[in-house]
C-alpha positions in Angstrom: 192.7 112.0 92.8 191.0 114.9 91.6 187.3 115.7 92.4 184.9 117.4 89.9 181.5 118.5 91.0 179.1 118.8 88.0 175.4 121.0 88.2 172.9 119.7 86.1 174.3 116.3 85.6 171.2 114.1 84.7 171.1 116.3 81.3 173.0 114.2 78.4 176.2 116.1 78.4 176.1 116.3 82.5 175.9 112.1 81.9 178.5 112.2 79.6 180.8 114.7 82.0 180.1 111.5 84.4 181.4 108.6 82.1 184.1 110.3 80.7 185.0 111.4 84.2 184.8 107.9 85.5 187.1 106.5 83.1 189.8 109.7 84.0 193.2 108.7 85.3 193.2 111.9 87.3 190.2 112.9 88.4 186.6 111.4 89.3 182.9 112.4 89.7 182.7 113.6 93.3 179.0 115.8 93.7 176.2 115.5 90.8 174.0 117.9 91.5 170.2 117.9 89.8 166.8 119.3 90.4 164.7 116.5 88.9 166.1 113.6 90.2 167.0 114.0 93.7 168.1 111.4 96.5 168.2 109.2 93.0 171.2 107.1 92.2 172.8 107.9 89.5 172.6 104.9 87.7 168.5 104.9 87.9 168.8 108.0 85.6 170.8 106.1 83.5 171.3 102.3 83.6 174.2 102.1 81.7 176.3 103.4 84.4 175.0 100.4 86.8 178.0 98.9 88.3 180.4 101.7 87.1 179.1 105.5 89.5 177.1 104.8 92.4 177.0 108.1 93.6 173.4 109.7 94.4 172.1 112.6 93.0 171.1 115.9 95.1 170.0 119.4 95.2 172.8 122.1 94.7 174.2 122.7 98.0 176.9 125.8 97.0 179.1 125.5 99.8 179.1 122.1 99.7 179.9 121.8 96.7 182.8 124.0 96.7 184.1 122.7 99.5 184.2 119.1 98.0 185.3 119.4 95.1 188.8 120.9 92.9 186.7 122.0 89.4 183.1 122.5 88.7 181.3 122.2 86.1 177.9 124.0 85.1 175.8 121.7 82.5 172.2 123.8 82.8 170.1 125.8 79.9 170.6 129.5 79.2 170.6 131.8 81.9 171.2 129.8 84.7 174.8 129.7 85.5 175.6 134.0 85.2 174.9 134.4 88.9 176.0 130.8 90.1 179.2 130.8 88.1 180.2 134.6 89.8 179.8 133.2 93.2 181.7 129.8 92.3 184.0 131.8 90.6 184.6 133.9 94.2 185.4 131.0 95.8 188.7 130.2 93.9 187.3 127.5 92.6 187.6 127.2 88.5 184.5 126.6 86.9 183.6 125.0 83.2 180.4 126.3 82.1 179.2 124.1 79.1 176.3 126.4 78.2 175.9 130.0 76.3 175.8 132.7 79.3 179.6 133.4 79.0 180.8 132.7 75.0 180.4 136.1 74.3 182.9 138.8 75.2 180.4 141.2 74.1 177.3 140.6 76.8 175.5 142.9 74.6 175.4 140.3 71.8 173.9 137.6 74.3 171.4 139.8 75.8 170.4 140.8 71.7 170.4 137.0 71.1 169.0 135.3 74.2 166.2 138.1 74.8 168.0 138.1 78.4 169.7 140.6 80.4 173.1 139.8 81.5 173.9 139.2 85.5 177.8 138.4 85.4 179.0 141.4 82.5 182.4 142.0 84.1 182.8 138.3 84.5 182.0 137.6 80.8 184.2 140.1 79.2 187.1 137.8 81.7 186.0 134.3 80.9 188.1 132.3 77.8 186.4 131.2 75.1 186.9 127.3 75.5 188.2 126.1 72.0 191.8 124.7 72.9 192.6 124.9 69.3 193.0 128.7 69.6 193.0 129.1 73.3 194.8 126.9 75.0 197.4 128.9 76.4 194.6 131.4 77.5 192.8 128.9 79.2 195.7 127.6 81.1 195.3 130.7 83.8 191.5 130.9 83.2 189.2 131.0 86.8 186.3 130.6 83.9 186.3 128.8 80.5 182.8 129.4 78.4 182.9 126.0 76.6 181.9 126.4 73.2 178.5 125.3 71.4 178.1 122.5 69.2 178.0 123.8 66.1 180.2 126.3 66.4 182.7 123.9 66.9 182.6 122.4 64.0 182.4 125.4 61.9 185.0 127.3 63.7 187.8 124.2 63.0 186.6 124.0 59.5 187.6 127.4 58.8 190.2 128.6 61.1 193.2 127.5 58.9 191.2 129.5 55.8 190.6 132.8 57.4 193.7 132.9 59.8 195.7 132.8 56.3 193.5 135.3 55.0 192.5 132.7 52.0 189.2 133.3 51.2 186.2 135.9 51.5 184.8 136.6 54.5 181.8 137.9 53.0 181.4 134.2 50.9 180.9 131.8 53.6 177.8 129.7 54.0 177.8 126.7 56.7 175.4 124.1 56.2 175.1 121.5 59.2 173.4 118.8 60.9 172.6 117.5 63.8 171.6 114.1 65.6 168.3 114.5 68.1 170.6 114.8 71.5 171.7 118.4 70.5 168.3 119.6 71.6 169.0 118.5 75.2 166.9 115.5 77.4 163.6 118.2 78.2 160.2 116.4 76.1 159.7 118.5 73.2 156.9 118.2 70.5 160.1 118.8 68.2 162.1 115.7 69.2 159.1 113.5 69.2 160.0 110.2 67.7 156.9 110.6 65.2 158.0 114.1 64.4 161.8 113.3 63.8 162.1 110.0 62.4 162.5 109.6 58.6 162.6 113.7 58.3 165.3 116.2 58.1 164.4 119.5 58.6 166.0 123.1 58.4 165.1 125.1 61.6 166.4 128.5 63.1 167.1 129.8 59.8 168.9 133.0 59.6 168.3 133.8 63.2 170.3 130.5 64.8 171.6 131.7 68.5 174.9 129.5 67.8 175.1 132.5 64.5 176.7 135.0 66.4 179.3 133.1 68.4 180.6 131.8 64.8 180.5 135.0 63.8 182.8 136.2 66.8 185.4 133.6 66.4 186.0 133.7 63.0 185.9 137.3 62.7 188.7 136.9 65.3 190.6 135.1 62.7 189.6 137.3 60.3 190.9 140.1 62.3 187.7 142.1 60.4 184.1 141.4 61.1 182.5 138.6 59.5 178.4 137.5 58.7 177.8 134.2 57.6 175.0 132.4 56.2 174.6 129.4 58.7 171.4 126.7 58.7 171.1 124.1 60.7 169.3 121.1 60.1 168.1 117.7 62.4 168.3 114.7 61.6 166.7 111.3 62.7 169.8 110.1 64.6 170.8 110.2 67.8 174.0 111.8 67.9 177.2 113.8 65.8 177.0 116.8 64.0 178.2 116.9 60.0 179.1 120.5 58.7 179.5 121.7 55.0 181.1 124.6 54.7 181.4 126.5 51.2 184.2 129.7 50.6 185.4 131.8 48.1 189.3 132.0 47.8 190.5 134.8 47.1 193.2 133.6 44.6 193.0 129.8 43.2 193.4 127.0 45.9 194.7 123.9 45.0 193.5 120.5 46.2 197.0 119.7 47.7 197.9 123.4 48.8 194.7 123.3 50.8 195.4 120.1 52.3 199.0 121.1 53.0 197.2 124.0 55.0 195.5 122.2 57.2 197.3 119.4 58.0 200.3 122.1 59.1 197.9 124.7 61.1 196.3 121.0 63.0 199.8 119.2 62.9 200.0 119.7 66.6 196.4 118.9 67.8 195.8 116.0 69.3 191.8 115.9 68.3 191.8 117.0 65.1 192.2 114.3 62.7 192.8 116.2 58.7 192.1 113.2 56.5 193.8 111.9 53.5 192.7 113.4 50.0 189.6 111.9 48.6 188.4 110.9 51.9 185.7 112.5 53.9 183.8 112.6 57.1 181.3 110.7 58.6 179.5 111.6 61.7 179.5 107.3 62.6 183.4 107.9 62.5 183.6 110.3 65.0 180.7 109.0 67.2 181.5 108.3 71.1 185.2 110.7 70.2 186.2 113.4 70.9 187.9 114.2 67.8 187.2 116.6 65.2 187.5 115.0 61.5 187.5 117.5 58.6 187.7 117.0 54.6 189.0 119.1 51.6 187.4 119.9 48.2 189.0 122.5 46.4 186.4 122.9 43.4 188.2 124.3 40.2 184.6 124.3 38.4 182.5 126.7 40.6 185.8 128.3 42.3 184.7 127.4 45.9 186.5 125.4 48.6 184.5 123.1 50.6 185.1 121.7 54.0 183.2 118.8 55.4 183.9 118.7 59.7 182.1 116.0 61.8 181.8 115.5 65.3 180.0 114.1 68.0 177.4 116.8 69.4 178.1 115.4 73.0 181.8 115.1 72.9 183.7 117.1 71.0 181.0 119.6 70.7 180.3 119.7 74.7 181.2 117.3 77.6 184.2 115.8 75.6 185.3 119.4 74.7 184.4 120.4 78.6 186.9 117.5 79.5 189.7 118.7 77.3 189.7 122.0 79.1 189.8 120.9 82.3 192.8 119.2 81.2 194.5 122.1 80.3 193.4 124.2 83.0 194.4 121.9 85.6 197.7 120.8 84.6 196.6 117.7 83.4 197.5 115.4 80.2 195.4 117.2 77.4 194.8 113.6 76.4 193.6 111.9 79.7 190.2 110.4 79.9 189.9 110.9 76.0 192.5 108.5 74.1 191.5 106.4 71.3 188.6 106.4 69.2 184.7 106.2 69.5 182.7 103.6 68.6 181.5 101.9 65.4 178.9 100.7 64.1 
């Protein structure tokens, strides 16, 4: 049995690297590492695990950590993990980072973005942009895989078939999305306040979004030109799963069924990517607890657009889920393992 370490596990998506890790046929929770909650068990953090992890949290003890354990993951805000995941990195030991410091292979763009400077630039421009749907093979041989952000995920798969084929505008895209409470991380915030939150949506980081740029990198990879969207984001009173409308131009008429055709051929192969039958479109409530991606077609003869609806659960698919698959690939692993089957419902 394999043994991941994971930093900054008492966040939500380091609690969900610890159930889904639990439940893995091949590898298992080994050091949880926080600084709020140390010498705590686990399972006082978060009582659904009682009975299930009984490890104990503790400070970040490097070389102990390295030592112990076969992959390590980094689940900590911004800024934390350029100078931790260079020294991991030294050791030979692979490292998953699930937040922003190394999605950009530009580390001019995060520094513009983040209003930080960079402390791992040669490391960035090496690490793999974690999105198996593009990179798998990349990530395969990776010492470091930059897991992708929640949104982008879901924008990214909603419009990689589209701009691979060179099918619509670059210059015509607008992504609309929302997104449950979680997203904004455990840390009190006046924002996530029940009273402020519940029976409310609100738009926020409009037109300057940090998760704006990192679209914009991937899909002008696709593109193969460089491409500026119009992305808002929105939250809304729930607690988890992201819901993404997407609106494009084609650049010649796009059928309903063509369009389907498309992306059910470009996903055919991907085991988390679910393209859903014509006339049927997804819900963040199907996806919840999953770590698939569910995405839905409207080709729109009246106002010439193509719209594509992509769900997906914020913590899964769009972080610890996602975090998983890699490790997976990178590890020799069953893509699949610790992630079969479907979430939950209701």
């Amino acid at each position: 049995m394999l043994r991941a370490g994971i930093i900054g596990a008492t966040g939500y998506t380091g609690a969900e690297l610890v159930r889904l890790l639990h439940r893995h046929p091949h590898v298992r929770p080994a050091v949880l590492t926080t600084q709020s909650h140390g010498e705590k068990n686990f399972w006082e953090v978060y009582p659904h695990l009682y009975g299930y992890v009984d490890l104990v949290c503790a400070e970040l003890d490097e070389e102990r950590l390295a030592a112990s354990c076969d992959v390590i993951f980094v689940s900590l805000p911004h800024g934390h993990a350029m100078s931790l995941a260079s020294r991991l990195a030294a050791k030979n030991k692979p490292v998953i980072d699930l937040g922003a410091d190394f999605r950009f292979r530009d580390p001019d763009v995060y520094e513009k973005w983040y209003g930080l400077a960079h402390a791992a630039r040669a490391l960035a421009k090496e690490a793999v942009y974690g999105l198996p749907e593009l990179y798998r093979e990349r990530i395969r041989t990776a010492r470091l895989v930059a897991n992708p952000g929640c949104y982008p995920t879901s924008a990214i798969l909603g419009l990689a078939p589209l701009l691979k084929n060179g099918l619509v505008d670059p210059d015509s895209i607008v992504i609309d999305s929302k997104s449950g409470v979680s997203g904004a991380g455990r840390a009190l915030s006046l924002t996530t306040h029940y009273c402020e939150v519940n029976e409310s949506v609100k738009a926020y980081g409009v037109a300057s979004h940090r998760h704006t740029p990192e679209i914009e990198q991937e899909l002008s990879a696709l593109a193969g030109r460089d491409v500026t969207v119009s992305f808002t984001p929105h939250l809304i009173p729930m607690t988890r799963g992201i819901l993404s409308t997407i609106y494009a131009k084609p650049v010649r008429p796009l059928s309903q069924e063509e369009a389907h055709a498309l992306y059910g051929e470009f996903y055919a192969k991907e085991p988390f990517v679910r393209v859903l039958p014509a006339g049927t479109l997804p819900a963040t409530k199907a996806v919840a607890g999953s770590n698939h991606c569910d995405l839905g077609l409207v080709s729109d003869p009246r106002t010439g657009r193509i719209i594509v609806i992509s769900a997906i659960d914020n913590l899964i698919k769009g972080a610890s889920g996602q975090a998983v698959q890699n490790m997976n690939i990178l590890l020799g692993l069953p893509e699949e393992a610790g992630l079969e089957g479907p979430g939950v419902y209701p």
